[in-house]
C-alpha positions in Angstrom: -5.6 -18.0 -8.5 -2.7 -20.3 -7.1 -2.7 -20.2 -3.3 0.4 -19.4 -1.3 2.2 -22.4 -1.2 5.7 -20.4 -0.2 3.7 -18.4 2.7 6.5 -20.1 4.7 9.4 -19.0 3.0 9.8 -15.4 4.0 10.2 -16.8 7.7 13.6 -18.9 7.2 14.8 -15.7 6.0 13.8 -13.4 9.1 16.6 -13.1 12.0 15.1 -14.6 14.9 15.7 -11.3 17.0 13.2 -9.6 14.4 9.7 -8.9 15.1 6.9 -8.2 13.1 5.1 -4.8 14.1 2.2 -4.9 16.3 -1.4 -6.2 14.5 -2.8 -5.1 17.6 -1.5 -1.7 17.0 -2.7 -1.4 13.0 -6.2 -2.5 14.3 -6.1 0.6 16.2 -5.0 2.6 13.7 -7.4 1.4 11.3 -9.9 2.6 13.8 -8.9 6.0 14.3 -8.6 6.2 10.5 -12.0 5.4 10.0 -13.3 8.1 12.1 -11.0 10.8 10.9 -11.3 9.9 7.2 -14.8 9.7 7.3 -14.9 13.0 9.9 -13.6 14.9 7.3 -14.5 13.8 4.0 -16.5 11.1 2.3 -14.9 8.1 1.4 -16.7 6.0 -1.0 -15.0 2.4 -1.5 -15.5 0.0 -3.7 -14.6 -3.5 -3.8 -13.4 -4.2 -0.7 -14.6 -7.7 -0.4 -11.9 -8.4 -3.1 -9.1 -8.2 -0.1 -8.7 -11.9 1.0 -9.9 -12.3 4.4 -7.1 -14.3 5.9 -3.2 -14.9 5.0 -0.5 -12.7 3.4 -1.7 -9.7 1.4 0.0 -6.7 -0.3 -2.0 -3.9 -1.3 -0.6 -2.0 -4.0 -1.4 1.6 -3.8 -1.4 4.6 -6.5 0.0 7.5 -4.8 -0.3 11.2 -5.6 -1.3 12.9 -1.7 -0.2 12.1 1.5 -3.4 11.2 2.3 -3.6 8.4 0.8 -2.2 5.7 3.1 -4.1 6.9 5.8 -7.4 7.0 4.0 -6.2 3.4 2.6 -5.7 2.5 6.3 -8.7 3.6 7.3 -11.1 2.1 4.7 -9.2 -1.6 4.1 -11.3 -4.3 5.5 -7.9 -5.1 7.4 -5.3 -3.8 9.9 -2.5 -2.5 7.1 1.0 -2.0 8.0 2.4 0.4 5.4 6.0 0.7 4.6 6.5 4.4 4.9 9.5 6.9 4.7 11.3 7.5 7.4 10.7 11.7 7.0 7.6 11.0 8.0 8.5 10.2 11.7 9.2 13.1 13.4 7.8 14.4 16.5 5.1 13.3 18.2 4.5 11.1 15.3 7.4 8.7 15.4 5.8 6.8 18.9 2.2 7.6 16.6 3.3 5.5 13.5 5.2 2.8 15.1 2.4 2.3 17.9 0.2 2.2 15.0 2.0 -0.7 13.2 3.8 0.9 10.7 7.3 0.6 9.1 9.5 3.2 8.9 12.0 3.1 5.7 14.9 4.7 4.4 14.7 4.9 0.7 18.2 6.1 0.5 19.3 2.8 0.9 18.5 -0.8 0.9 16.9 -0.5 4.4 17.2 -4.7 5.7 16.1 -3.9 8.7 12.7 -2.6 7.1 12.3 -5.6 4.6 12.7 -7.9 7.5 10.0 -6.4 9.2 7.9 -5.9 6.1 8.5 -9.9 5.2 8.0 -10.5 9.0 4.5 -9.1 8.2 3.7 -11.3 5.5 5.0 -14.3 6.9 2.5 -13.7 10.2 -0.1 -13.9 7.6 -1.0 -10.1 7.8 -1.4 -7.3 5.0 1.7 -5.3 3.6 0.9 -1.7 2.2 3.4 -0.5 -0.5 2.9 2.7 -2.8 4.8 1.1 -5.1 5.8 4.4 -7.3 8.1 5.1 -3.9 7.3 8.6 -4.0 4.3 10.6 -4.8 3.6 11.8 -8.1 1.3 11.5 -10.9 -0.4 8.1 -9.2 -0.8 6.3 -12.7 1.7 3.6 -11.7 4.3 4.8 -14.5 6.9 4.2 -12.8 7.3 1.6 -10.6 10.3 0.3 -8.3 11.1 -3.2 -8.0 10.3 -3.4 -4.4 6.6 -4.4 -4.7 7.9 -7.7 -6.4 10.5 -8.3 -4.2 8.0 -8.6 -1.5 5.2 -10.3 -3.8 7.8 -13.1 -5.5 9.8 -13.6 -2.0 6.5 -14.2 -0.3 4.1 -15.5 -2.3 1.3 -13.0 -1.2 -1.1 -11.5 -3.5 -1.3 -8.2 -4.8 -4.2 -6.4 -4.6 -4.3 -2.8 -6.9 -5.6 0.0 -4.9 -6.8 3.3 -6.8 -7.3 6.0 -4.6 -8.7 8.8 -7.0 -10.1 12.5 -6.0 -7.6 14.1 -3.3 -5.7 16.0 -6.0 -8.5 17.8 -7.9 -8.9 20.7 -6.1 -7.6 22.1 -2.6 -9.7 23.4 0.7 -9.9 26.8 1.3 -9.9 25.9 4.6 -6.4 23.5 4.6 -4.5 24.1 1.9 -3.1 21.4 -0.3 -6.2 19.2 1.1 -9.0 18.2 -0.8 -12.0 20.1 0.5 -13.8 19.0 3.6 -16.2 16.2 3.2 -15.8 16.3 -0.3 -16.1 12.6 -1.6 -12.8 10.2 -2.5 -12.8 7.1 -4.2 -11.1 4.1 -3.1 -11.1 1.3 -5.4 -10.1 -2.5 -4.7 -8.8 -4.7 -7.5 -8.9 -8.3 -8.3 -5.7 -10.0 -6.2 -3.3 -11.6 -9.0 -0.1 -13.4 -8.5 3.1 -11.4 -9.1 5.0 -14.2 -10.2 5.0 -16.7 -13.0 4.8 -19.8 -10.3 8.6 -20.9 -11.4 9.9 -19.8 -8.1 12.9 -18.0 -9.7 14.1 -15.0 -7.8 16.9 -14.1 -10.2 16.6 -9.9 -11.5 15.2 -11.1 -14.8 12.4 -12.8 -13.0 11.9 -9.4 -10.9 12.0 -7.0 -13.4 9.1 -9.6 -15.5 7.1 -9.9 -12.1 7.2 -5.9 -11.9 6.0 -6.0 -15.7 3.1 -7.9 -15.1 2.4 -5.9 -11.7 2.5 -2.5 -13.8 -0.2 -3.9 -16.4 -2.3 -5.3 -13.9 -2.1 -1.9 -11.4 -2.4 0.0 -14.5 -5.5 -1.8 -15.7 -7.4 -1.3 -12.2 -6.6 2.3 -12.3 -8.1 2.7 -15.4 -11.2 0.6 -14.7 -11.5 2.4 -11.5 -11.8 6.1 -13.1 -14.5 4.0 -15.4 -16.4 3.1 -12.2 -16.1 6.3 -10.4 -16.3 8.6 -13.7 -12.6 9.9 -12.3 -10.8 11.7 -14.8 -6.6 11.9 -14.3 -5.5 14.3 -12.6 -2.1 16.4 -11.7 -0.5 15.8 -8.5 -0.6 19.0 -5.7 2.6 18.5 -5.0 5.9 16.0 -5.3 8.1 14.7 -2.1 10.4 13.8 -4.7 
């Protein structure tokens, strides 16, 4: 797999007021994720060793509950900063989410101030989490945005597929629109592949090819992941659509 040799290049494009969010802070998160995912159900993960241990990562992740970026968060070998919509912050969990690392978007617009950050991420060498469908829904990656590429062809990270099957088959009777307490949910790491075709072209015909290949590679992990964990596809509780 060819190595980042444009790590670099994300950083001329950064403002020099702009910061990356706290790595300190997504440790922590990561920690209290771990307890509370595995507090309340049972992860089982798979593959985890295929994250890369050090330098610029994007996990790509299927999304069809609200659960899964923090379950992803919790289980990921590394402190994950997720790019997340900006409904989410409200409350008490605005100061929460941005303590914890995170990056708020608004995906009613092109939201520079979020890709700076998110590219300030990757250019510190840290891991980017994207659900790359920008909305939850069925999680089979059938529609994907052209953000993921962005990031993956302007950085030169990585991608790594991330299946997250099992929190949509059935609901608590305890908390609805959850899967039932300590039932068990999959988490699946992929192979990490190259968006890109190594030309170094950013022009919207080399975008829309990288999100080609992206799809077929997320696609195929999803697929092999519901092999390995005898998953069959299910419907989405619910849409934020």
């Amino acid at each position: 797999m060819r190595r980042h040799a444009r790590r670099g290049e994300a950083g001329r494009e950064v403002t020099a007021g702009s910061r990356a969010p706290s790595v300190k802070g997504a440790e922590i998160g990561r920690r209290i994720g771990v307890g509370l995912m595995h507090g309340l159900w049972k992860p089982r993960v798979l593959g985890s060793w295929r994250v890369p241990a050090a330098g610029p990562v994007i996990l790509a992740v299927n999304h069809s509950h609200f659960i899964d970026g923090p379950m992803v968060m919790g289980v990921a070998p590394r402190p994950t900063h997720f790019l997340i919509k900006k409904e989410a912050f409200v409350g008490p969990l605005d100061p929460l989410l941005l303590g914890m690392g995170q990056l708020k978007v608004d995906r009613t617009t092109a939201d520079r101030a979020a890709i700076t950050r998110a590219l300030a991420v990757l250019d510190n060498g840290g891991v980017l989490g994207i659900f790359p469908e920008g909305t939850r829904g069925e999680g089979d990656f059938a529609a994907l945005r052209a953000g993921l590429a962005y990031f993956a062809v302007r950085s030169g990270a990585p991608v790594v597929p991330v299946a997250v099957l099992g929190t949509t088959e059935r609901c608590g009777r305890l908390l609805k629109g959850l899967p039932p307490l300590r039932s068990r949910v999959d988490v699946v790491f992929g192979d990490p592949f190259d968006a890109d075709d190594g030309s170094g072209l950013r022009t919207r015909a080399a975008l829309d090819a990288a999100t080609d290949r992206i799809q077929k590679q997320l696609t195929a992990n999803l697929e092999n992941a519901r092999r390995l964990t005898g998953r069959r596809a299910t419907l989405s509780s619910g849409s934020d659509r």
